[in-house]
Biopython code that builds the backbone (N, CA, C, O; Angstrom):
import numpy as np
from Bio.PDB.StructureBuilder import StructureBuilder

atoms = [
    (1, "UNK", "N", (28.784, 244.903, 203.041)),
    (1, "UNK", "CA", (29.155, 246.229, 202.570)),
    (1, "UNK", "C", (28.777, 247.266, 203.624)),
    (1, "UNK", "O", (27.735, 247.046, 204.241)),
    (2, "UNK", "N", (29.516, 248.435, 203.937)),
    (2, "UNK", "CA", (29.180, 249.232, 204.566)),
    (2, "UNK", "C", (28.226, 250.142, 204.059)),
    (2, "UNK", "O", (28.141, 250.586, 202.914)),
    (3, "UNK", "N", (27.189, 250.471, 205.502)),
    (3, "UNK", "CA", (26.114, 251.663, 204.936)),
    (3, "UNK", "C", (26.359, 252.786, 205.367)),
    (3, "UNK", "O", (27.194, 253.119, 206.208)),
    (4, "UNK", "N", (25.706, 253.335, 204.855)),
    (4, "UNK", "CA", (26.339, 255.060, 205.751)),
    (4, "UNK", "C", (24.513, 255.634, 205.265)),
    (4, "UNK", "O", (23.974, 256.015, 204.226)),
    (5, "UNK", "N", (24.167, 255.451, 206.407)),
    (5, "UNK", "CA", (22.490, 256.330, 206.370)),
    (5, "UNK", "C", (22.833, 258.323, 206.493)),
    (5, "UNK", "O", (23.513, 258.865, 207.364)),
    (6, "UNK", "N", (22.201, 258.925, 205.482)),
    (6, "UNK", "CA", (22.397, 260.178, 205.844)),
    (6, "UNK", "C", (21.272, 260.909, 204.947)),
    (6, "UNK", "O", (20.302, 260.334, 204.452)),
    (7, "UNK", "N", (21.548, 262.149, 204.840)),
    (7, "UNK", "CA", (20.492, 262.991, 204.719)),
    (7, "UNK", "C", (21.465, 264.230, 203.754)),
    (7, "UNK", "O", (22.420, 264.857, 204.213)),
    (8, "UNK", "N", (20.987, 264.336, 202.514)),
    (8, "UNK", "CA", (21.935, 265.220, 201.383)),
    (8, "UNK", "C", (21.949, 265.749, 201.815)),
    (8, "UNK", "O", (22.973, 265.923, 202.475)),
    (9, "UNK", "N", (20.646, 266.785, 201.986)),
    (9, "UNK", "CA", (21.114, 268.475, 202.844)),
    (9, "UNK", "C", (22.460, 268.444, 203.963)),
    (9, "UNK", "O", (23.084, 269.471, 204.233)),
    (10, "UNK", "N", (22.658, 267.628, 204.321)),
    (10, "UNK", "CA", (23.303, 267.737, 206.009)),
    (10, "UNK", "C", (24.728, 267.894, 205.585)),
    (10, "UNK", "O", (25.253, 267.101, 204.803)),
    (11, "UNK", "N", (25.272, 268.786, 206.035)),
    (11, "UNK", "CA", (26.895, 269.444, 205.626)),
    (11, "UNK", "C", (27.801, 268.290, 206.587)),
    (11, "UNK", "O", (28.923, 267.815, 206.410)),
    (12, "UNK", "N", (27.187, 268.163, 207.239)),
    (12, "UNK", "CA", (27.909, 266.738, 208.200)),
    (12, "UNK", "C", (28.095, 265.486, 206.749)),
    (12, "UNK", "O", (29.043, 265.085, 206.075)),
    (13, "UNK", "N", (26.868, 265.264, 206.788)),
    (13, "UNK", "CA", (26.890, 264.450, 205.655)),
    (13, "UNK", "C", (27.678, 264.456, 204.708)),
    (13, "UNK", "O", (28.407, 263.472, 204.580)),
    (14, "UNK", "N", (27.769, 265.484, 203.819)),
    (14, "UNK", "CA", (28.779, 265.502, 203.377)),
    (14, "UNK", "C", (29.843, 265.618, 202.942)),
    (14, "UNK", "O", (30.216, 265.609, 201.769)),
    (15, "UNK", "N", (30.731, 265.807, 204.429)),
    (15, "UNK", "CA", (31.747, 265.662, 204.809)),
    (15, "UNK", "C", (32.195, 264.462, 205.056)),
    (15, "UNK", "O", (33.261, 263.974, 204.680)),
    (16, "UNK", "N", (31.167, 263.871, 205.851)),
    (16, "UNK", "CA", (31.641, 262.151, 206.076)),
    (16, "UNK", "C", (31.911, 261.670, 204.279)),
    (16, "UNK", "O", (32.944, 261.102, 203.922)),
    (17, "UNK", "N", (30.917, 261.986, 203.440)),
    (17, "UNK", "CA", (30.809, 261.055, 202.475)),
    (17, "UNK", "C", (32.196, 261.789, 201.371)),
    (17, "UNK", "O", (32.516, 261.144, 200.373)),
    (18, "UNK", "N", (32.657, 262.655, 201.572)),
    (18, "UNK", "CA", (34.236, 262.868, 201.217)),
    (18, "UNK", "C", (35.147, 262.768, 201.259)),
    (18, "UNK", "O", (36.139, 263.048, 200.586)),
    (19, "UNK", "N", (34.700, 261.933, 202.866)),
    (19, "UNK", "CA", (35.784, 261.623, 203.641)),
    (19, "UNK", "C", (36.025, 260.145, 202.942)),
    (19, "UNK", "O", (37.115, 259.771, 202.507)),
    (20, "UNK", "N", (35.202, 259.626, 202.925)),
    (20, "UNK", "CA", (34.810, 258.053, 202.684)),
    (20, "UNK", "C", (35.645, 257.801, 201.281)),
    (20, "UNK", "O", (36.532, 256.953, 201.177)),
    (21, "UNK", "N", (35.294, 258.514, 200.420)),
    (21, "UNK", "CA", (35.771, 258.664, 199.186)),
    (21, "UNK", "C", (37.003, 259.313, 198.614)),
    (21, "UNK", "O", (37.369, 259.207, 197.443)),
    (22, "UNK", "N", (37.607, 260.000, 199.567)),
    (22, "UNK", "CA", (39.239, 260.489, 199.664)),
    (22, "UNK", "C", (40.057, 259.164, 199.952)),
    (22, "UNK", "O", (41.092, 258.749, 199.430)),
    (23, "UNK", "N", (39.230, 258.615, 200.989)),
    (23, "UNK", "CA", (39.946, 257.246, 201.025)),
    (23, "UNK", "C", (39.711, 255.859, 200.388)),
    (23, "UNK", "O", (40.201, 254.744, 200.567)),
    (24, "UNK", "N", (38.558, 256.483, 199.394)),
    (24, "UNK", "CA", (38.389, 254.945, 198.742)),
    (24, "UNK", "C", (37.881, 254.176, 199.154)),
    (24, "UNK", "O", (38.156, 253.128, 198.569)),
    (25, "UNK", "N", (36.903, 254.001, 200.268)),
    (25, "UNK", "CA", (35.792, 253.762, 200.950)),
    (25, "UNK", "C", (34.848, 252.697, 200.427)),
    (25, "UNK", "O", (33.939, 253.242, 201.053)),
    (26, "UNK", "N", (34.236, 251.672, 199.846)),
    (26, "UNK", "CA", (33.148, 251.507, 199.259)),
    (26, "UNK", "C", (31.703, 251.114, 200.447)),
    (26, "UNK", "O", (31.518, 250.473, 201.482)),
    (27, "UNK", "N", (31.059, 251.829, 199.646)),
    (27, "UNK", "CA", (30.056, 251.951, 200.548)),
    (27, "UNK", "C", (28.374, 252.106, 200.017)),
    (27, "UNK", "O", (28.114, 252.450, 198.864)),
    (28, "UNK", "N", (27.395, 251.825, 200.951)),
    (28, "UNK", "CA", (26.308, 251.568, 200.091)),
    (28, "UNK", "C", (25.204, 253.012, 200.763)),
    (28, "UNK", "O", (24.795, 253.028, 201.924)),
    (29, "UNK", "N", (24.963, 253.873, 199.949)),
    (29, "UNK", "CA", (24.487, 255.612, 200.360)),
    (29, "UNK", "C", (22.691, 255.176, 200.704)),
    (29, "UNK", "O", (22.122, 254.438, 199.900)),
    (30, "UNK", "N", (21.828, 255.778, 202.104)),
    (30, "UNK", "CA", (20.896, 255.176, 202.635)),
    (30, "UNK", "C", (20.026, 256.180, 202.945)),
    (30, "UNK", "O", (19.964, 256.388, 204.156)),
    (31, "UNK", "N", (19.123, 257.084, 202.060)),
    (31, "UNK", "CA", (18.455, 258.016, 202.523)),
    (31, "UNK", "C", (18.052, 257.822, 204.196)),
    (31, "UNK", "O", (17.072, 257.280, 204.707)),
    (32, "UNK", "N", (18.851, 258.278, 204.611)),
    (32, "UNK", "CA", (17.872, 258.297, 206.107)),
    (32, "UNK", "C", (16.663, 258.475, 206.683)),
    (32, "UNK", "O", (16.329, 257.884, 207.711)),
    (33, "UNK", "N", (15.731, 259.526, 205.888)),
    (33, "UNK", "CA", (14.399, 259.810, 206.087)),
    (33, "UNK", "C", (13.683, 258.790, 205.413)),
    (33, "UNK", "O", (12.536, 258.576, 205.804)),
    (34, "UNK", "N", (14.092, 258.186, 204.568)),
    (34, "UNK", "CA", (13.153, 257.567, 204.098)),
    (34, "UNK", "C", (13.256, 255.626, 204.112)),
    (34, "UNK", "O", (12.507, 254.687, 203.844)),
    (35, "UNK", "N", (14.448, 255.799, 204.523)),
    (35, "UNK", "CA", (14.754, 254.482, 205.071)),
    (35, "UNK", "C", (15.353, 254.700, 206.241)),
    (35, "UNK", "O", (16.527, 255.014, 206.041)),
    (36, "UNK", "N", (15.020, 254.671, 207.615)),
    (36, "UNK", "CA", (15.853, 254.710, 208.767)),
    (36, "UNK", "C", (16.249, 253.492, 209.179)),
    (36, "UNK", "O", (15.523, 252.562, 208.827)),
    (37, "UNK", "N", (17.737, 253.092, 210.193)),
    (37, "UNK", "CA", (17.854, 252.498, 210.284)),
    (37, "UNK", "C", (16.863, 251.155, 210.886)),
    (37, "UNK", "O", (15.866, 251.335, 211.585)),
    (38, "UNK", "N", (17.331, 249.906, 210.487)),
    (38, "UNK", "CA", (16.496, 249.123, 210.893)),
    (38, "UNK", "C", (16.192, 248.872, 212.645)),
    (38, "UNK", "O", (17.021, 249.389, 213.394)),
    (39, "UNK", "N", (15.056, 248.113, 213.273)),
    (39, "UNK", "CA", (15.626, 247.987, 215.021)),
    (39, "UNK", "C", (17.052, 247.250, 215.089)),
    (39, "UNK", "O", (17.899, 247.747, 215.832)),
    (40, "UNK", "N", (17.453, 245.779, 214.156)),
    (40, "UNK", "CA", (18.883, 245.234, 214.350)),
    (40, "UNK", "C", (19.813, 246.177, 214.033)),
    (40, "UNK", "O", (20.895, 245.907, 214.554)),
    (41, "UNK", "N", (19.821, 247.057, 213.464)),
    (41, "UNK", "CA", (20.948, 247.915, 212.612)),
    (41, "UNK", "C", (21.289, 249.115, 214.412)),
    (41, "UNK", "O", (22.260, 249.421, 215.105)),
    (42, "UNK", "N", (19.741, 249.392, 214.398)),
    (42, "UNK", "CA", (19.804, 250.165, 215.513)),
    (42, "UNK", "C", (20.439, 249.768, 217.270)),
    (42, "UNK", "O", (21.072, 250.527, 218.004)),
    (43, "UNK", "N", (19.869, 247.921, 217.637)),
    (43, "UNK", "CA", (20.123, 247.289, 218.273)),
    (43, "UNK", "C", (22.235, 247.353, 218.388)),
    (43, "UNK", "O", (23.097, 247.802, 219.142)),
    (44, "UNK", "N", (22.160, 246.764, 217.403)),
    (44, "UNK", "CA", (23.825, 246.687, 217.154)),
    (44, "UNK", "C", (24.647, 247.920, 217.115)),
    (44, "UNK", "O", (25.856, 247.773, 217.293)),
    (45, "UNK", "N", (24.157, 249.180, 216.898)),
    (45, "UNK", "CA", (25.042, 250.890, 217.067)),
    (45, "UNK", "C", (24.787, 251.068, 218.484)),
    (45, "UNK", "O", (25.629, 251.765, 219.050)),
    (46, "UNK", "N", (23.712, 250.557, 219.304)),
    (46, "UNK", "CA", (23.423, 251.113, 220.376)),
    (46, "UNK", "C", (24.563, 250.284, 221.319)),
    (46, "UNK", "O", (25.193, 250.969, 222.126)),
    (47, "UNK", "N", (24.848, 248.831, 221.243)),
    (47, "UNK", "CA", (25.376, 247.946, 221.930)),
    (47, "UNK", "C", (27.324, 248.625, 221.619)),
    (47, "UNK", "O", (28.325, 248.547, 222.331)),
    (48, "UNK", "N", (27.087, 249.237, 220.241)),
    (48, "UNK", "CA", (28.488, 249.707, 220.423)),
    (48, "UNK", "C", (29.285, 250.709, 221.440)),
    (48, "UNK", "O", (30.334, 250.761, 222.081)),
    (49, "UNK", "N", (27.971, 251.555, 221.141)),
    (49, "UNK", "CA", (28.091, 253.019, 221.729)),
    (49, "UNK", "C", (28.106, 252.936, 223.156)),
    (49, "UNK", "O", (28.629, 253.734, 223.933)),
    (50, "UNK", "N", (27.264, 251.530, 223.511)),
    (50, "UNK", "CA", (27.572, 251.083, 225.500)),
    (50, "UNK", "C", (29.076, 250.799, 225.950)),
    (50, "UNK", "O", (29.689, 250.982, 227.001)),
    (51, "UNK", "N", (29.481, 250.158, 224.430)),
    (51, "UNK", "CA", (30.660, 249.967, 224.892)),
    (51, "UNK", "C", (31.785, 250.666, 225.124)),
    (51, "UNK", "O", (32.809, 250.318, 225.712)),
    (52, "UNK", "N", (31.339, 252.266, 224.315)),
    (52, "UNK", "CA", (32.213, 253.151, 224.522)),
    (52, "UNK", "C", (31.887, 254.079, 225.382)),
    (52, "UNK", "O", (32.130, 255.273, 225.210)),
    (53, "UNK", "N", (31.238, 253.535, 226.498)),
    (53, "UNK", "CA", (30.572, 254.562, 227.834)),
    (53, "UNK", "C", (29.592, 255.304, 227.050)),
    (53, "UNK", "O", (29.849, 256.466, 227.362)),
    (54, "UNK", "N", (28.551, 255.341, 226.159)),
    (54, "UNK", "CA", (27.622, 256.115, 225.560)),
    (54, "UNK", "C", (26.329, 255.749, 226.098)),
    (54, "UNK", "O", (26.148, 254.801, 226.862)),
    (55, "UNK", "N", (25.452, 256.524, 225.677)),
    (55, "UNK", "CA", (23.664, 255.583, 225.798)),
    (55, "UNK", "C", (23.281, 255.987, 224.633)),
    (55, "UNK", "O", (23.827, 256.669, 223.765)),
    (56, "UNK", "N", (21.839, 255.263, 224.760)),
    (56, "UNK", "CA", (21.015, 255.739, 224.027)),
    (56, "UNK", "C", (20.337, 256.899, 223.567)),
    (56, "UNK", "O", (19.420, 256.852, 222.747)),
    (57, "UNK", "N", (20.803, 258.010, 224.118)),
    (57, "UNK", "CA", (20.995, 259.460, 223.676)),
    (57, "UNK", "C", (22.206, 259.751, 222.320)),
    (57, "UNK", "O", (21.886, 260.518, 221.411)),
    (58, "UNK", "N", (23.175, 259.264, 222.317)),
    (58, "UNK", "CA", (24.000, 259.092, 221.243)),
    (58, "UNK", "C", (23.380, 258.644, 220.097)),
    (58, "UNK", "O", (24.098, 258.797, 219.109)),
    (59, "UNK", "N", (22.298, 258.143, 219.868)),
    (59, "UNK", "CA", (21.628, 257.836, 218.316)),
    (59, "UNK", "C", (20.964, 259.042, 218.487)),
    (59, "UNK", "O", (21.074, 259.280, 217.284)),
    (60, "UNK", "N", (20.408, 259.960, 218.878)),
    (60, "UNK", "CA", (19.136, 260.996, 218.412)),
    (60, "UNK", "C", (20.009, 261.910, 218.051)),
    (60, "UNK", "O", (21.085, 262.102, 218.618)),
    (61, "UNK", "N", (19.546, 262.575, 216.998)),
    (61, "UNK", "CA", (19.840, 263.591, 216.507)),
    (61, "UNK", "C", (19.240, 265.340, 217.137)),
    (61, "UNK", "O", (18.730, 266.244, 216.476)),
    (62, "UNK", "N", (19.539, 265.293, 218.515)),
    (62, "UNK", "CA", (19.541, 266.287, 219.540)),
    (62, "UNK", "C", (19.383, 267.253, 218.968)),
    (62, "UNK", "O", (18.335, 267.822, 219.276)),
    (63, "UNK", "N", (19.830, 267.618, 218.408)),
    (63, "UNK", "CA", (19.652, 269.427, 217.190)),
    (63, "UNK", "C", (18.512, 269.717, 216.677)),
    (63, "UNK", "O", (17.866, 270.764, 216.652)),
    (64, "UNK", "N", (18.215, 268.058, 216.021)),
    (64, "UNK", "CA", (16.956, 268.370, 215.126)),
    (64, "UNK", "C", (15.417, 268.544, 215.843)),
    (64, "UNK", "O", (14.950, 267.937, 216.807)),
    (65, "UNK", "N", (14.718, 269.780, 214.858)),
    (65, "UNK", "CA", (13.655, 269.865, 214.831)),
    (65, "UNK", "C", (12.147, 268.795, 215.593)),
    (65, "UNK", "O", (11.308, 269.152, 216.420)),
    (66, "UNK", "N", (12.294, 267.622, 214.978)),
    (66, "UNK", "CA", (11.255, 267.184, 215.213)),
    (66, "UNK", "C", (12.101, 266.355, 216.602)),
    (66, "UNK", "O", (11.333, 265.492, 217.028)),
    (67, "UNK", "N", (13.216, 266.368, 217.277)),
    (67, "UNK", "CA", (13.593, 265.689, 218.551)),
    (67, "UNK", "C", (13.150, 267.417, 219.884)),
    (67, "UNK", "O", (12.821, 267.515, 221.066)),
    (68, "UNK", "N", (13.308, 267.998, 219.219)),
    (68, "UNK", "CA", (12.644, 269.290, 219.905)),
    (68, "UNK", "C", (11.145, 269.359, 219.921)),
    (68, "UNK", "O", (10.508, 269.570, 220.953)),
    (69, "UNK", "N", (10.552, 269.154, 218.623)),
    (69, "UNK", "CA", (8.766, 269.472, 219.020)),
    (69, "UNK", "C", (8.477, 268.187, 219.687)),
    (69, "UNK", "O", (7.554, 268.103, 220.497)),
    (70, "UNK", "N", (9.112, 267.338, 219.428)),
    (70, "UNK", "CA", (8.207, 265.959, 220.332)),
    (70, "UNK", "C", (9.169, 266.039, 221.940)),
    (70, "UNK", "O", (9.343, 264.970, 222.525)),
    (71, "UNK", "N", (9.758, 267.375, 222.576)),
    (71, "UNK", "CA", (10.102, 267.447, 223.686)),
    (71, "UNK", "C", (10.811, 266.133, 224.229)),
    (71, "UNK", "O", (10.678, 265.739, 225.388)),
    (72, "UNK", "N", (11.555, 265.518, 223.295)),
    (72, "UNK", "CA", (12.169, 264.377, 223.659)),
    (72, "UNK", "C", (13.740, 264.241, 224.729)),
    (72, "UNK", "O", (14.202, 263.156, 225.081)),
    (73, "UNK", "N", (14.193, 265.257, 225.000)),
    (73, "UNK", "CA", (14.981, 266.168, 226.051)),
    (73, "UNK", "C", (14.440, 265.422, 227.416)),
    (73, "UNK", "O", (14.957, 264.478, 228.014)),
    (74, "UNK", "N", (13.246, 266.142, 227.713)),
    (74, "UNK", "CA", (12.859, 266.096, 228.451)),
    (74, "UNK", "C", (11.816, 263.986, 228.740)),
    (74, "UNK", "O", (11.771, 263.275, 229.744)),
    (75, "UNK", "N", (11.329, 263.813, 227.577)),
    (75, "UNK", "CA", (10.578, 262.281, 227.781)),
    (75, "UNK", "C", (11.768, 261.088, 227.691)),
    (75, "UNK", "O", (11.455, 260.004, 228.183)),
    (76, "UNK", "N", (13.094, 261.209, 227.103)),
    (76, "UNK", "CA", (13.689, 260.045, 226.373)),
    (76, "UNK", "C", (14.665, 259.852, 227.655)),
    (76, "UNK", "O", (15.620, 259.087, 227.519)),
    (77, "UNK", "N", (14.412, 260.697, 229.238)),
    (77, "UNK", "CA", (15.056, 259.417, 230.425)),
    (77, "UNK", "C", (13.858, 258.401, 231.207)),
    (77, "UNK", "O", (14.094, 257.451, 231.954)),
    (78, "UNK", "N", (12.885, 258.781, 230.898)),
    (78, "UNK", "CA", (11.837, 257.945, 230.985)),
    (78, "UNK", "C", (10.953, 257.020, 230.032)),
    (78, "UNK", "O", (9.776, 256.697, 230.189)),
    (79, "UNK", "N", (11.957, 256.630, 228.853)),
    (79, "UNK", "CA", (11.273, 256.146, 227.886)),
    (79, "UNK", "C", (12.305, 254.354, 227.521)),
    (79, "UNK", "O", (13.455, 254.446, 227.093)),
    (80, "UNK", "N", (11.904, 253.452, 227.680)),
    (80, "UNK", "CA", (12.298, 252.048, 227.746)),
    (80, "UNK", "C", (13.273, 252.300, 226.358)),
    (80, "UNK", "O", (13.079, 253.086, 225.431)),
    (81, "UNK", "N", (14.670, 251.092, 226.623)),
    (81, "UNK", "CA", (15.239, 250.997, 225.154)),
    (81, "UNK", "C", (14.181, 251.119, 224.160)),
    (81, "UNK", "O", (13.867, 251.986, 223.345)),
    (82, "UNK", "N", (13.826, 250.217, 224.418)),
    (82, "UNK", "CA", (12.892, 249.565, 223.134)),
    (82, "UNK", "C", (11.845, 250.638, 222.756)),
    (82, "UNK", "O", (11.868, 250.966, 221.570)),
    (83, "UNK", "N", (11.127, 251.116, 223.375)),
    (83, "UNK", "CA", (10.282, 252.729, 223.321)),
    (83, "UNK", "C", (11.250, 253.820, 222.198)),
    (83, "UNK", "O", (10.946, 254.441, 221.179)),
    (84, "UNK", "N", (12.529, 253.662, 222.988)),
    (84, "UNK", "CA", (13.709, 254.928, 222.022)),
    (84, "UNK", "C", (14.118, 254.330, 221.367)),
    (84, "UNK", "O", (14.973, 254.963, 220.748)),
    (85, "UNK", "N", (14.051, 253.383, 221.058)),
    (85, "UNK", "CA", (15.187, 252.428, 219.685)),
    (85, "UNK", "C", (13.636, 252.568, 218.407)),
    (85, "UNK", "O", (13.643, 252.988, 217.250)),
    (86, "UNK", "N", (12.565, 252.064, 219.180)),
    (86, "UNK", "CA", (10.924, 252.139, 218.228)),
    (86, "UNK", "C", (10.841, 253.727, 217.833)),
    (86, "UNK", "O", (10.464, 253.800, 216.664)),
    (87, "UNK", "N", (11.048, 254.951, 218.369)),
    (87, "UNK", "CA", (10.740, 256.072, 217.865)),
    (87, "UNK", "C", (12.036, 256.078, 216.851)),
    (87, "UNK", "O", (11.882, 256.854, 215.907)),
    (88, "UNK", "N", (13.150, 255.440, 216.862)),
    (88, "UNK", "CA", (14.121, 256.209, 215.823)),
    (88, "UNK", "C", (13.747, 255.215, 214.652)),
    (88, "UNK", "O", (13.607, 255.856, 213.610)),
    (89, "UNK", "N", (13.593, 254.215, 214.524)),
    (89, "UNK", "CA", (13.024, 253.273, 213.475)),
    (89, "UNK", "C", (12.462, 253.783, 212.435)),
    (89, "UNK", "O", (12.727, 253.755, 211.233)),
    (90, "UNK", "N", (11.243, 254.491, 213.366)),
    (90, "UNK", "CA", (10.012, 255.296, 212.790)),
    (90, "UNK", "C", (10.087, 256.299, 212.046)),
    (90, "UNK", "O", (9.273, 256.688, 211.208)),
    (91, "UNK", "N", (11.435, 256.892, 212.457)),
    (91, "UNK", "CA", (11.305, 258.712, 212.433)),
    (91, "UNK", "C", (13.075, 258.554, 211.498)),
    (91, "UNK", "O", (13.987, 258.659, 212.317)),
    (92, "UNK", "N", (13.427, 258.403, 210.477)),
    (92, "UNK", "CA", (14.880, 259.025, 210.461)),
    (92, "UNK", "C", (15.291, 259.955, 210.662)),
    (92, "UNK", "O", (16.504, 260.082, 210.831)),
    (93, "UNK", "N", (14.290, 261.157, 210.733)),
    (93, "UNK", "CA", (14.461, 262.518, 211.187)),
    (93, "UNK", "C", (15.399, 262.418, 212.563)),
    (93, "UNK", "O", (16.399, 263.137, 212.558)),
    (94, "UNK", "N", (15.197, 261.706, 213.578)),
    (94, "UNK", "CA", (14.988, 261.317, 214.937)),
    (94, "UNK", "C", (16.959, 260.932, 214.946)),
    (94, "UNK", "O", (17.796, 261.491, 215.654)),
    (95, "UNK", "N", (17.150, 260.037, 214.110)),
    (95, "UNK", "CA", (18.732, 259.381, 213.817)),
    (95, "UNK", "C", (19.395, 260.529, 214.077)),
    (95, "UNK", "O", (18.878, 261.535, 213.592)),
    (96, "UNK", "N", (20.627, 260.712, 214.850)),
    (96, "UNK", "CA", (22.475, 260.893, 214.522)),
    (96, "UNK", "C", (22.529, 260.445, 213.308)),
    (96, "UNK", "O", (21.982, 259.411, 212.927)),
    (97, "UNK", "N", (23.249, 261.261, 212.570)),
    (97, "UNK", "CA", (23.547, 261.236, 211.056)),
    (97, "UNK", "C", (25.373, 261.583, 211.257)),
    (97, "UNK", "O", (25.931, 261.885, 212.312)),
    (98, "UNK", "N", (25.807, 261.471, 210.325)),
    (98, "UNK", "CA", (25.613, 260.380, 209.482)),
    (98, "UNK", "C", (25.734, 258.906, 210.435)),
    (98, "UNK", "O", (26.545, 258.714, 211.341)),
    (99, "UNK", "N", (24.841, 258.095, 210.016)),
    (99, "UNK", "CA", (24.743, 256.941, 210.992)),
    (99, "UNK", "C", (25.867, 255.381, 209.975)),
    (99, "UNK", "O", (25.269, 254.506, 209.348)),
    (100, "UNK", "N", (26.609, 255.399, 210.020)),
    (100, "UNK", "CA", (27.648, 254.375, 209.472)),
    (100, "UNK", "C", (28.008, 252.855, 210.194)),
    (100, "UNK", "O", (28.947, 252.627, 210.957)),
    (101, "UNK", "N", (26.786, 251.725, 209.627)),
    (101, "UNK", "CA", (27.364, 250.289, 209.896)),
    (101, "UNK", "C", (27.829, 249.561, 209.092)),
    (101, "UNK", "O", (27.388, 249.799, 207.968)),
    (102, "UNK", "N", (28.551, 248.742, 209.134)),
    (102, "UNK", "CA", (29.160, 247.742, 208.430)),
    (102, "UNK", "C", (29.761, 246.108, 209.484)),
    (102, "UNK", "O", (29.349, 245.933, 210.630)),
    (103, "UNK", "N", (30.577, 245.282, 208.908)),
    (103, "UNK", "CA", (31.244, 244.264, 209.497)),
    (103, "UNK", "C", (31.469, 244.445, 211.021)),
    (103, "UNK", "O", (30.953, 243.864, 211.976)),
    (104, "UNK", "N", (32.535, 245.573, 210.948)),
    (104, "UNK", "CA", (33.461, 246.104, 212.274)),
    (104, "UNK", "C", (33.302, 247.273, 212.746)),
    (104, "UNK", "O", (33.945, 247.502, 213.771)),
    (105, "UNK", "N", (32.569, 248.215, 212.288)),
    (105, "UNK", "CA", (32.620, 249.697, 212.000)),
    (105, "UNK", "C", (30.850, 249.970, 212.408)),
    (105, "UNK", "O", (29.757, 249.506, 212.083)),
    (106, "UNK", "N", (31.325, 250.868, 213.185)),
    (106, "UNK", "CA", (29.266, 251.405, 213.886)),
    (106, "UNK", "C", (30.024, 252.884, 214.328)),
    (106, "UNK", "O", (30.704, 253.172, 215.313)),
    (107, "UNK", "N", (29.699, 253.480, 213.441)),
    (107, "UNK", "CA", (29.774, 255.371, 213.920)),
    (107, "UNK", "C", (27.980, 255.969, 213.380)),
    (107, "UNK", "O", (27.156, 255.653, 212.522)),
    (108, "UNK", "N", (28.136, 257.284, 214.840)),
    (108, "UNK", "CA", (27.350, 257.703, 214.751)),
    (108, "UNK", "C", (27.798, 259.003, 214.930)),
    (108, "UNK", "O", (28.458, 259.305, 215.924)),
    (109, "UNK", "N", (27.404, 260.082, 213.766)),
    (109, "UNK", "CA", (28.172, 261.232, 213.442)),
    (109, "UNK", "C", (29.283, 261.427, 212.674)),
    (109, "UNK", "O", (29.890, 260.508, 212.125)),
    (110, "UNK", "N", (29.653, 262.875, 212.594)),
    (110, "UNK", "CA", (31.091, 262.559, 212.091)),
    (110, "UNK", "C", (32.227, 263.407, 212.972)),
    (110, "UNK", "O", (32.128, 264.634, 213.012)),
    (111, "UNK", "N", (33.278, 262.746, 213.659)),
    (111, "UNK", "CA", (34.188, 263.126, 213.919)),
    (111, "UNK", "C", (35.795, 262.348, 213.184)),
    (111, "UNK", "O", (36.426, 261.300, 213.317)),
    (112, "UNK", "N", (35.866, 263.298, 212.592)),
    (112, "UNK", "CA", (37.461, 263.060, 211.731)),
    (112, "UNK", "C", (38.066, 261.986, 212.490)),
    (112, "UNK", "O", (37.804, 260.791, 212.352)),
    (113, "UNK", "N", (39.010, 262.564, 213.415)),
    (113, "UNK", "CA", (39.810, 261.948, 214.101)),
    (113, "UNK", "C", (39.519, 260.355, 214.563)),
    (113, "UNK", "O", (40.321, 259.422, 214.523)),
    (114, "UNK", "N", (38.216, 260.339, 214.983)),
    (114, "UNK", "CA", (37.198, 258.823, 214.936)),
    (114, "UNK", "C", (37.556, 258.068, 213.981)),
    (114, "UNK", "O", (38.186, 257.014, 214.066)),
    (115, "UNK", "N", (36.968, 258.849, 212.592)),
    (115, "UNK", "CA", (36.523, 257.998, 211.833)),
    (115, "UNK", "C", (37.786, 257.684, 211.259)),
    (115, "UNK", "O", (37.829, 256.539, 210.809)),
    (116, "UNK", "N", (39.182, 258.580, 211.098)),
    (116, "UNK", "CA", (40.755, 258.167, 210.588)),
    (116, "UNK", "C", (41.158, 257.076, 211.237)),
    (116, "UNK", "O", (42.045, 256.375, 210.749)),
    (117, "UNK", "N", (40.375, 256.667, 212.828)),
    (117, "UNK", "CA", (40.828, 255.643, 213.520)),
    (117, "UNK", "C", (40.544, 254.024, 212.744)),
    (117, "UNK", "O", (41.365, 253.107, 212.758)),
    (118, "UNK", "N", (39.148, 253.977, 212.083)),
    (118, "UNK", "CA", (38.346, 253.172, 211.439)),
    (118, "UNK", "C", (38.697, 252.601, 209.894)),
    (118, "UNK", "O", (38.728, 251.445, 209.472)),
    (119, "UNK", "N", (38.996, 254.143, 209.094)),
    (119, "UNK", "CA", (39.098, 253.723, 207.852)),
    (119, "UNK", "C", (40.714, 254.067, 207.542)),
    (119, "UNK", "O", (41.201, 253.807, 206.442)),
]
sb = StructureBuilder()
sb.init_structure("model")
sb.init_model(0)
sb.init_chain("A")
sb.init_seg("    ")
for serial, (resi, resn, name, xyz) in enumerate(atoms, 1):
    if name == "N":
        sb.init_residue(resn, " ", resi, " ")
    sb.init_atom(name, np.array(xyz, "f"), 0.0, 1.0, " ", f" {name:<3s}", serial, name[0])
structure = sb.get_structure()
């Protein structure tokens, strides 16, 4: 079943999750803060996102608050996969939201046009 990790407050959020459900979507809803993705869940979005010319900057949630006080801008080109894959584990705060895996399907964020490609 597909997950879609997100965070209620987040207007991103839910947009994706209207989106999901305009189209009939089924899907399994994943507080993000309080369950972040797993390291395999994380392992497997990251290996996608290589494949679409991305890094490991594409999972953090760049905007947010606590990726600003922990100056992670500036530490996360000197910080090992495994170092940045271990802080987002930790932190769902830390995640790209809405974060969406399943079978075939690994999005991180929401862009329409993307995600019309998918579902």
């Amino acid at each position: 079943m597909l997950k879609i990790y997100e965070y209620a407050k987040c207007s991103t959020c839910v947009k994706a999750l209207k989106f999901l459900d305009s189209k009939k979507v089924k899907y399994q809803k994943m507080a993000i803060v309080d369950t972040p993705p797993s390291m395999k869940e994380l392992k497997e979005m990251l290996a996608s996102v290589k494949e679409n010319g991305g890094s490991i900057r594409n999972l953090f949630n760049t905007s947010g608050l606590v990726y600003k006080e922990m100056k992670l801008s500036e530490k996360l080109p000197n910080l090992s996969e495994t170092e940045a894959l271990k802080l987002l584990a930790d932190n769902g705060k830390l995640v790209k939201r809405p974060f969406v895996i399943g079978d075939d399907i690994h999005l991180v964020g929401f862009k329409e046009d993307e995600w019309k490609e998918n579902f």
